[in-house]
N, C-alpha and C positions, 0 to 999 in steps of 0.2 A: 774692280772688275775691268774697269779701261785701262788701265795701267798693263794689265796681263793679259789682255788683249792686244793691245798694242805691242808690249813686249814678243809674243806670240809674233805677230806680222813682220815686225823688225826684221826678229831670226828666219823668219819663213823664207827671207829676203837672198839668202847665203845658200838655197836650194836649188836644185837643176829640176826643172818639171819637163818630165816628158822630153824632146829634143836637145830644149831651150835652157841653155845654161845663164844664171843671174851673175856676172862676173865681180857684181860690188862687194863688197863686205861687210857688214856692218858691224859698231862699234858699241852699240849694246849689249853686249854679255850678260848682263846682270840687270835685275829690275832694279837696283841703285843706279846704274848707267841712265838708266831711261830717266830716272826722277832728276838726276842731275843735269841730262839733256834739255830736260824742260825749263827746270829750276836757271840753266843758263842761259836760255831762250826766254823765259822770261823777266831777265836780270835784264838782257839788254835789249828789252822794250820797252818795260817801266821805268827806268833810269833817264833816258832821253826825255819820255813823255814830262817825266818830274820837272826835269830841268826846263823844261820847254813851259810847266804849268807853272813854277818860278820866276820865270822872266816874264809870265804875261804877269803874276802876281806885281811883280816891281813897277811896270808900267800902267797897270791900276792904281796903285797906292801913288806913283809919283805925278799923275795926271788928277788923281784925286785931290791929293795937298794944294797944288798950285792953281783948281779950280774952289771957286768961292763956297760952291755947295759940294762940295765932296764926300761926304760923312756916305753917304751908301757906297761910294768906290771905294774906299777905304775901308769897308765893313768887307765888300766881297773880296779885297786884296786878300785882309786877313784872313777869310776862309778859305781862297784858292791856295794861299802858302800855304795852312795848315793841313790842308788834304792832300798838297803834294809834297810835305815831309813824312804825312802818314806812306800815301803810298812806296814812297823809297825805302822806309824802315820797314812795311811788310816787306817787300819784293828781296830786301838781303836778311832778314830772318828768315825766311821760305829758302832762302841758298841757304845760312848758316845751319839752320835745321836739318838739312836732307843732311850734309854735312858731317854734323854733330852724330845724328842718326849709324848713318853708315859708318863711321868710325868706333861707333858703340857695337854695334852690330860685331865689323869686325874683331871687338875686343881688343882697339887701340888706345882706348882710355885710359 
């Protein structure tokens, strides 16, 4: 229902109300446009955030080894890396899906 909503507003977008001509155009056509718009909006937010929760992971784990009591830095390293490999693998299956999707759709498979 938000998706065709939004798709709705999009298009609304490409309309003259009353005097006021809207001159942009938008590049939504299709509610696959808009899934992909998202889908690449949010490819390159969770991507950085990952890498960003990777690097804090490496300086957990390497400030935990070289500290005598480390064994809980080293516990949340591993958890931080593995939640920020989780989130990179949803965020490009959420792209390769819509993807996939719309390629099936159009009966490019």
């Amino acid at each position: 229902m938000i998706i065709v909503s939004a798709y709705s507003v999009a298009n609304a977008a490409d309309t003259q109300i009353g005097d006021i001509d809207f001159p942009w155009h938008s590049s939504l056509n299709t509610p696959t446009d808009l899934l992909n718009s998202i889908a690449n909006w949010l490819l390159a937010i969770m991507v950085p955030l990952a890498v960003l929760g990777i690097v804090y992971s490496g300086i957990l784990y390497i400030t935990g080894i070289q500290g005598g009591s480390g064994e809980k830095k080293v516990g949340m390293a591993k958890k931080s890396l593995t939640w920020s490999i989780i989130g990179i693998v949803i965020a490009v299956l959420a792209f390769v899906i819509i993807r996939e999707v719309d390629r099936a759709l159009r009966g490019q498979i």
